[in-house]
C-alpha positions in Angstrom: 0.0 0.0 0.0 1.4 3.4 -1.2 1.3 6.4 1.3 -1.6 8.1 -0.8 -3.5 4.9 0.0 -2.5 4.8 3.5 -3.6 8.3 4.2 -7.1 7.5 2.2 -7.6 4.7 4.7 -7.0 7.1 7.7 -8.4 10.0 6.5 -11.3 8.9 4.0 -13.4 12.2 5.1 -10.7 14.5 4.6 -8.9 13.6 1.1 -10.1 13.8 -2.3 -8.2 13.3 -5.9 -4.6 12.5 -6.3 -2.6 13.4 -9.6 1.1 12.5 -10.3 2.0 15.6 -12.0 5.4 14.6 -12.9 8.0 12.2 -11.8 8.9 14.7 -9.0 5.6 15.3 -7.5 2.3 14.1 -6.4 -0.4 16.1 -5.4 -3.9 15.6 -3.1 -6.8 17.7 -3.2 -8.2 17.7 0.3 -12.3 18.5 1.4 -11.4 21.4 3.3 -8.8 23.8 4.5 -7.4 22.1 7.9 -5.0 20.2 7.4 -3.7 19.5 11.2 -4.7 16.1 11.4 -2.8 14.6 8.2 0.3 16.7 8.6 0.5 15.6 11.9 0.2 11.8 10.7 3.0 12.9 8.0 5.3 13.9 10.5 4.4 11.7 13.6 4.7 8.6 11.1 6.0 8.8 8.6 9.1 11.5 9.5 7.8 13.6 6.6 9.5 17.6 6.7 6.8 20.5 5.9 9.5 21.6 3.0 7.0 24.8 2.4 3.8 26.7 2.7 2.2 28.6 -0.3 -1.1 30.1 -1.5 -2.8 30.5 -4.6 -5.8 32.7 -5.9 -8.4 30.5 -8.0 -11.2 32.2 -7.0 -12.2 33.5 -10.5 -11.9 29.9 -11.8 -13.8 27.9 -9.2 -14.7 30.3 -6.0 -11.7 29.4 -3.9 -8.4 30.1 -2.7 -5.9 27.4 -2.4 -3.1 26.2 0.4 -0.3 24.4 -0.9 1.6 22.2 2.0 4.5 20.9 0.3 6.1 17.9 2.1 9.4 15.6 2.1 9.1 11.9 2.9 12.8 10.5 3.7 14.1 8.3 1.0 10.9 9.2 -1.4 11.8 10.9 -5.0 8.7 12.9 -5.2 7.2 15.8 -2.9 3.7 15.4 -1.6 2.0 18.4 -2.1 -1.5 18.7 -0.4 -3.8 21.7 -2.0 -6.5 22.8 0.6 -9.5 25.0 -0.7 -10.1 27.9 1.2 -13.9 29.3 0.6 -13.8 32.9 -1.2 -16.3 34.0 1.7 -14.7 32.3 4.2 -10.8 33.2 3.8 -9.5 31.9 7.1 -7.0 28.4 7.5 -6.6 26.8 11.1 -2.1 28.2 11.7 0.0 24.9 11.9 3.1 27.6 13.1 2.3 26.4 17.2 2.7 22.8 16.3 6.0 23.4 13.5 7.7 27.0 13.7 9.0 26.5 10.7 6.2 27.8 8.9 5.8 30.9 11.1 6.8 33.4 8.8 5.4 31.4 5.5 1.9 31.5 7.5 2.1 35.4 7.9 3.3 35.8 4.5 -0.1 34.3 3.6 -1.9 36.5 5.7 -0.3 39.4 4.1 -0.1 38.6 0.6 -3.7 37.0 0.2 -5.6 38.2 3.4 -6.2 34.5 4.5 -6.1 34.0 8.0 -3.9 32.0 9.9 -6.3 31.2 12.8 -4.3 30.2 16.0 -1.1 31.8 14.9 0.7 32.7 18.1 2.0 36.0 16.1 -0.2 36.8 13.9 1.3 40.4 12.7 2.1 41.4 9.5 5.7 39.8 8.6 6.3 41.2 4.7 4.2 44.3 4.1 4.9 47.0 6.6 3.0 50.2 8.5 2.7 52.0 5.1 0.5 49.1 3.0 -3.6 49.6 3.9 -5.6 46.5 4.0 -4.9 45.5 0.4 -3.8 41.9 -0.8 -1.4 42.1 -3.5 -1.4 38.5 -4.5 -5.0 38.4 -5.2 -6.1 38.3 -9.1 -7.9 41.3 -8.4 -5.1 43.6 -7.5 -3.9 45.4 -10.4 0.1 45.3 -11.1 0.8 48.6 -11.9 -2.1 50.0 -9.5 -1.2 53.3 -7.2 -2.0 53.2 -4.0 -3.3 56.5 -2.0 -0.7 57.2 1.3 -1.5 55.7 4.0 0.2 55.6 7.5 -1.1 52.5 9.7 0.0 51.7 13.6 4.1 51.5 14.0 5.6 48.4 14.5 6.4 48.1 18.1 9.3 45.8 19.0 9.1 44.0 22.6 10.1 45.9 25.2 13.1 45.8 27.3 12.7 44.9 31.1 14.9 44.9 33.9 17.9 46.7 35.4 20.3 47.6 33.4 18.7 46.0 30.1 19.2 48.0 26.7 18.1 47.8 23.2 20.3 48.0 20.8 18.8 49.3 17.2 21.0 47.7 14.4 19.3 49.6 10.6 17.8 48.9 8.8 19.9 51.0 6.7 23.8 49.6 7.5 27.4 50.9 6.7 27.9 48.9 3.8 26.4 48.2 0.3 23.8 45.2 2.2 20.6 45.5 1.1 18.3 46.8 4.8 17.3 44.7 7.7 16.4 45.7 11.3 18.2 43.8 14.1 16.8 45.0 17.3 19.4 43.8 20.0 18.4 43.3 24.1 21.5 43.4 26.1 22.6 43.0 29.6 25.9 45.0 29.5 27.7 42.8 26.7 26.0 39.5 26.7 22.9 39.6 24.0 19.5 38.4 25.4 17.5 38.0 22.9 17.1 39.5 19.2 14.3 40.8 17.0 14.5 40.7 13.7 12.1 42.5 10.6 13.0 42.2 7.4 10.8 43.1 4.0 12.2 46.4 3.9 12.9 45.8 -0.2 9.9 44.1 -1.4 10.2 43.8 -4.9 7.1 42.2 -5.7 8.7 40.0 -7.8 5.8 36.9 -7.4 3.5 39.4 -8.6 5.4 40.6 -11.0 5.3 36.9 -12.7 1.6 36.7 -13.5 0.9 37.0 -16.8 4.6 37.6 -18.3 5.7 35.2 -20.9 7.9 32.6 -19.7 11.1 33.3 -21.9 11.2 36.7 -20.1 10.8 35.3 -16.9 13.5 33.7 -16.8 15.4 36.8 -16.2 12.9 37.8 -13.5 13.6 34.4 -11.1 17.6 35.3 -11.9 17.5 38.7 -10.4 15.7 37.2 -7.5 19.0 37.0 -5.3 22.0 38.0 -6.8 24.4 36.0 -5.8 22.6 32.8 -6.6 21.1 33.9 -10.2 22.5 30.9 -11.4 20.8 28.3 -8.8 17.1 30.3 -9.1 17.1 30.5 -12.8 17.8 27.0 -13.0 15.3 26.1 -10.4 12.5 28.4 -12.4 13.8 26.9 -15.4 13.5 23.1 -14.2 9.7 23.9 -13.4 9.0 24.6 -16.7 10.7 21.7 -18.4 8.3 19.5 -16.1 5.6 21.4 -16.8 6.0 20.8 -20.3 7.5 17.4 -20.1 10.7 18.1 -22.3 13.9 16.2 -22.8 16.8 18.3 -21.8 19.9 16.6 -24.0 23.2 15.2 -21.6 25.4 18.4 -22.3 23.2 20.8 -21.2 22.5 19.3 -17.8 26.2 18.5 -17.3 26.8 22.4 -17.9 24.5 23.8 -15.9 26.0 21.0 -13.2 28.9 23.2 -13.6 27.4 26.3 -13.6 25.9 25.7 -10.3 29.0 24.2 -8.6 31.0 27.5 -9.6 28.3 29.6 -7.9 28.9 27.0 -4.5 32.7 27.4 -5.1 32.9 31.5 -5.3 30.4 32.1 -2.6 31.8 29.8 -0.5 35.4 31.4 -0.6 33.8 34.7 -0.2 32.4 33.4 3.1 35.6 31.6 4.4 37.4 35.2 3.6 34.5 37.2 5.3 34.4 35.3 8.1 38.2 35.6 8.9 37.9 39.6 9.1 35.4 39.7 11.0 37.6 38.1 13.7 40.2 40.2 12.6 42.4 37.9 10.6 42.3 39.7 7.3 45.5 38.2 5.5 42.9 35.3 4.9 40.2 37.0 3.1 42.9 38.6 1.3 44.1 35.4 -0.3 40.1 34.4 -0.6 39.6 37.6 -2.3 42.1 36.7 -5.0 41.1 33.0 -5.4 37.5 34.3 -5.6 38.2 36.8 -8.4 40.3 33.4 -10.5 36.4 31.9 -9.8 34.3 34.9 -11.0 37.0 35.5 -13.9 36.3 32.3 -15.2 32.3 32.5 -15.1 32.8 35.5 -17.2 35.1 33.4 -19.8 32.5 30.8 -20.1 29.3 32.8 -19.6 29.7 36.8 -20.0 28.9 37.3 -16.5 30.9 37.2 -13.5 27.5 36.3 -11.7 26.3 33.4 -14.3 23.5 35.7 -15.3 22.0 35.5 -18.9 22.9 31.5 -19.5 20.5 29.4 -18.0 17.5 29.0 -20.2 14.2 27.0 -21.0 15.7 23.8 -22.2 19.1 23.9 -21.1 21.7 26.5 -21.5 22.2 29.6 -24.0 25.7 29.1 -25.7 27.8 26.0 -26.3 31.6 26.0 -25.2 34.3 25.8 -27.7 37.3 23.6 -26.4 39.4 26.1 -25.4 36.7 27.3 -23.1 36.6 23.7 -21.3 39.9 23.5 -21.6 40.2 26.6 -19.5 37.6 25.3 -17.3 39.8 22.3 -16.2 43.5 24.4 -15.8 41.6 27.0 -13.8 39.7 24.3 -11.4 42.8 22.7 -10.8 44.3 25.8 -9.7 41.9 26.4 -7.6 41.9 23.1 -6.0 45.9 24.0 -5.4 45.3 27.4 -3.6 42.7 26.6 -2.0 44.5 24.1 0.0 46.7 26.7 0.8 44.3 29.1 2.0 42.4 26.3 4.7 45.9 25.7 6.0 46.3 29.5 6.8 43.2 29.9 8.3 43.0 26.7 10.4 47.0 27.2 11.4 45.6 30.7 13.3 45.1 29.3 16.7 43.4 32.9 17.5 40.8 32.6 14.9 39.9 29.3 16.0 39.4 30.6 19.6 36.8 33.3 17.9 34.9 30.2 16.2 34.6 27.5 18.8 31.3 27.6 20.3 30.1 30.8 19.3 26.9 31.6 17.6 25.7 27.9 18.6 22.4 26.2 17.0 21.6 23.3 18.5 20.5 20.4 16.6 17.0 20.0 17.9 16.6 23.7 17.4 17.9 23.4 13.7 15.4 20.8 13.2 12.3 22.5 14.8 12.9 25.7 12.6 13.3 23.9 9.4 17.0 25.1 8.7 18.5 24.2 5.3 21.6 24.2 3.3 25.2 25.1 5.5 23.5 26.3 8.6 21.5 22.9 8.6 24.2 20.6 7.6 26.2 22.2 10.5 24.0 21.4 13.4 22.8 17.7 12.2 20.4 18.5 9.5 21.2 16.1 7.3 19.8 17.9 4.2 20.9 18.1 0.2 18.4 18.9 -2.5 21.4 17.2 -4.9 21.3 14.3 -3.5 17.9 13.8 -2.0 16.5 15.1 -5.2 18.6 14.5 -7.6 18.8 16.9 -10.7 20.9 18.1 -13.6 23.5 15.8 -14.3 24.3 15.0 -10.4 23.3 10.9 -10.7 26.3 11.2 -12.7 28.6 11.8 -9.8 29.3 10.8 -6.5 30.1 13.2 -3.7 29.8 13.7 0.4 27.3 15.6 2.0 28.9 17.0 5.2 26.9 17.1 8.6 28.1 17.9 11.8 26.3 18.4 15.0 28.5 21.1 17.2 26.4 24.4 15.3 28.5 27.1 16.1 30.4 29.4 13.6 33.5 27.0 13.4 31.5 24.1 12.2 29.9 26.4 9.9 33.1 27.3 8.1 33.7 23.7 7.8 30.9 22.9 6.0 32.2 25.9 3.3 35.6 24.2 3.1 34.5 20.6 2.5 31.8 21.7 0.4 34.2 23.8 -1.8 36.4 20.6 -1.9 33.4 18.1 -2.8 32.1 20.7 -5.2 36.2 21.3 -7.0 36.3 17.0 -7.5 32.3 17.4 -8.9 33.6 20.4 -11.4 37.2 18.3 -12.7 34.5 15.4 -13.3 32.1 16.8 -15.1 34.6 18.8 -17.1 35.8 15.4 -18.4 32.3 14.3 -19.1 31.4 17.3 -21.8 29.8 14.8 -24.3 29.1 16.3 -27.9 25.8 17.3 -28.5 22.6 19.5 -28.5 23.5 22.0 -25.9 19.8 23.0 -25.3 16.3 20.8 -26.5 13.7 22.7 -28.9 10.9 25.0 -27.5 7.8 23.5 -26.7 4.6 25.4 -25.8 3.2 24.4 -22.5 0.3 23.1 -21.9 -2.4 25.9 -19.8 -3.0 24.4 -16.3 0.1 22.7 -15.8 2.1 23.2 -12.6 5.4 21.4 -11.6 7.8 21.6 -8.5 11.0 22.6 -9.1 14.0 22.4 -6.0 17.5 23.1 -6.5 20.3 23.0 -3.6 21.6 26.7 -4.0 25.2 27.3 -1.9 23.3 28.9 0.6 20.8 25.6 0.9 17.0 24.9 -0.4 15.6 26.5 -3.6 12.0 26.1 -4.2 10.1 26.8 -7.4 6.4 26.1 -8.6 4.7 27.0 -11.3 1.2 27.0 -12.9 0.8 27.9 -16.6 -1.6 29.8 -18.2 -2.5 30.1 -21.9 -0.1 31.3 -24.5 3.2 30.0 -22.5 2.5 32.9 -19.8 2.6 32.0 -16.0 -0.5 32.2 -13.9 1.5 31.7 -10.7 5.0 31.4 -9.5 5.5 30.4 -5.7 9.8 31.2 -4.9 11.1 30.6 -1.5 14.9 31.1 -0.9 16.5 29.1 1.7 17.2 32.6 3.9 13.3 32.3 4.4 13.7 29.2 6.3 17.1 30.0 8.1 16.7 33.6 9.4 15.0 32.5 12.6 18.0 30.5 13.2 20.2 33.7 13.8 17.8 34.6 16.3 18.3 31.7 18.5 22.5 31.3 17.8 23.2 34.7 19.2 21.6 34.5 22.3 24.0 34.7 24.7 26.8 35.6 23.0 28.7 38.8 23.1 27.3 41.7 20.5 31.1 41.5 19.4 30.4 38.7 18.3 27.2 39.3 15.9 28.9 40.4 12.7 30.4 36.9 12.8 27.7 34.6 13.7 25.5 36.5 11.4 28.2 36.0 8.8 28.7 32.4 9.3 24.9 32.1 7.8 25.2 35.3 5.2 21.5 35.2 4.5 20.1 37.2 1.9 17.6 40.3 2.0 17.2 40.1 -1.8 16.1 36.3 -1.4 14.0 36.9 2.0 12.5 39.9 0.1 11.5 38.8 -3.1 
């Protein structure tokens, strides 16, 4: 008996259709809109992880919204996905944020995209549109894109208050020293040691879901790539996936070994960035000199092979934009291998400073359990026990091709962190000399296809910073009727919360380096 059956037998009153959309999801169509009982079978028995939450706005089609619950079953190729009607005149959903945290913000996202309510949520406030946004849904069908909205000022946001002898706040931005998109850290310290922190974010909304609807989808491609910069690569490929399930197309060997590439080199540069950033902000800033120049032998070569430095403009519907000549694959492999070279010399620098490692151990800590209850993905995850990788959970591209090690530790603090970047780089340098080898002629991207109106696939792609989630629906003449993005920094933010407290406020620029979560990415 397969788990759809299983949950039929348990729940008979409460699940409807099933359809296999693709080879990477499956989808059920529950009676109503609470879905507490079954999740909680999903996770009680069957260890299934609430990957995300999402809504969508069919009420002009059939009178109802719909909640998308998006789950993970251990060892299971597909993603469940259970879609739970929501009655136009009824727009309220019973909160599943008490029983899993993880989809606090997602929840309140909901809430302030769609006006659904998340009955139950123990904080229920507004999480992405701020004092200045009237009680106006932008997500719904009938909110006009380009529509003006009159001023309005609503009640401030009031942060919790300080209590106690000799307790302080500590406002950090939103607007910071250097060129960081803004976020608000509200800091509560008793003389050094930090209490607790508040965090709001959603300061540079772009509107970028809403700005899919109704675009075609060769131009949206350039929309999901500008969705966090530093991982264009990773969310183009991840939009692009969804549409090559959506229209069931072939993508030919090459292509998905070059994108393979692609999306290592985006690991590998990031990842040295990090390794350098973290060493000056404990003062040691020979290191991120020497990361600074391997970096720039990274980024010089994704400009040789792509015309970007940041991969943009390559990825497309099918597979990539521009074949390589040999010289360009040739250059691939000399450059990869001297990498590999000086990177081994820069972990020896770092881990030979006895100082730096004093700064590392057991600061910022995120215990395991903790990790787990918040839904934490990619390094942070893999760093306190979350035994997490999209690449080889869910395999994609051309990585059944190749073998590598997913590293997990359990200590969670900034050292382990760093560790994670450094074997990652080194799993992701053997994955790049092996694919390089494995550039078989041929078609470097498969023929457009129109896509079928109605359609909607799941798309998920390990970005370096963790979890990428696409889906899409279609709608007539190859235009997009929805596209649900979460980035991995919407999952791992409230893990910076938790790591700092009780650490020294010295010591938040490198705990919250040690994750280097994006605004862009939370924004969207």
């Amino acid at each position: 008996m397969d788990l759809f059956q299983e949950l039929q037998a348990k729940f008979p009153d409460l699940i409807g259709a099933v359809e296999a959309a693709s080879a990477e999801q499956v989808s059920i169509g529950l009676a109503g809109p609470d879905v507490r009982p079954i999740a909680e079978c999903l996770r009680a028995e069957y260890a299934c992880r609430l990957v995300t939450v999402f809504a969508e706005d069919r009420t002009l089609t059939d009178g109802f919204f719909y909640n998308h619950y998006v789950f993970e079953r251990p060892g299971a190729p597909s993603y469940l996905i259970l879609e739970a009607p929501i009655p136009a005149d009824k727009p309220r959903f019973p909160s599943l944020a008490a029983e899993l945290p993880s989809v606090n913000w997602q929840e309140r996202e909901i809430q302030d995209w769609f006006g659904l309510e998340a009955v139950g949520h123990p904080n229920p406030r507004p999480v992405a549109l701020h004092d200045n946004w009237p009680e106006v849904f932008p997500l719904r069908k009938g909110f006009p894109l380009r529509h003006v909205l009159p001023p309005f000022e609503g009640e401030r946001h009031v942060y919790r208050p300080t209590l106690g002898e000799g307790v302080f706040q500590i406002p950090v931005g939103p607007v910071h020293a250097g060129i960081i998109e803004p976020g608000h850290f509200n800091f509560a310290v008793a003389g050094e040691p930090i209490l607790y922190l508040q965090l709001r974010m959603f300061y540079t909304h772009k509107g970028t879901e809403k700005l899919f609807e109704d675009i075609p989808i060769r131009r949206a491609v350039f929309l999901a790539e500008s969705i966090s910069g530093d991982s264009s690569f990773s969310h183009g490929t991840a939009f692009c996936q969804a549409i090559e399930r959506a229209a069931g197309m072939e993508i030919p060997v090459r292509a998905l070994v070059m994108r393979t590439i692609l999306l290592e080199l985006e690991r590998v540069y990031n990842h040295i960035a990090d390794i350098g950033a973290i060493s000056t902000d404990v003062g040691f800033v020979v290191a991120n000199a020497h990361a600074g120049r391997l970096r720039e032998m990274v980024v010089r070569l994704n400009e040789a092979l792509t015309g970007s430095r940041l991969l943009r403009g390559m990825v497309c519907v099918g597979g990539v934009r521009r074949n390589w000549s040999i010289e360009q694959s040739d250059l691939l492999r000399d450059t990869i291998k001297g990498v590999e070279r000086e990177f081994d010399n820069l972990v020896a620098l770092v881990q030979s400073s006895d100082s730096t490692r004093d700064r590392l151990e057991r600061t910022g800590i995120l215990r395991p359990e903790t990790a787990q209850a918040l839904g934490i993905v990619g390094v942070g995850g893999r760093a306190s026990g979350v035994d997490l990788d999209v690449r080889r959970d869910h395999p994609y591209a051309a990585y059944p091709r190749y073998s590598f090690r997913v590293p997990v530790y359990q200590a969670g603090d900034v050292l382990h962190r760093l560790q994670v970047r450094i074997d990652e780089v080194k799993e992701s340098i053997a994955i790049l000399l092996a694919a390089a080898n494995d550039l078989a002629e041929g078609a470097w991207c498969a023929p457009p296809a129109p896509v079928p109106p109605g359609r909607c696939a799941l798309s998920a792609v390990e970005g370096w910073r963790g979890e990428i989630i696409h889906w899409v629906r279609i709608a007539p003449s190859n235009r997009l009727e929805r596209c649900k993005i979460k980035d991995p920094s919407v999952n791992n933010w409230p893990a910076l919360v938790e790591a700092v407290q009780g650490n020294i406020i010295a010591d938040f620029p490198v705990i919250n380096k040690s994750f280097n979560l994006s605004y862009s990415g939370t924004d969207r």
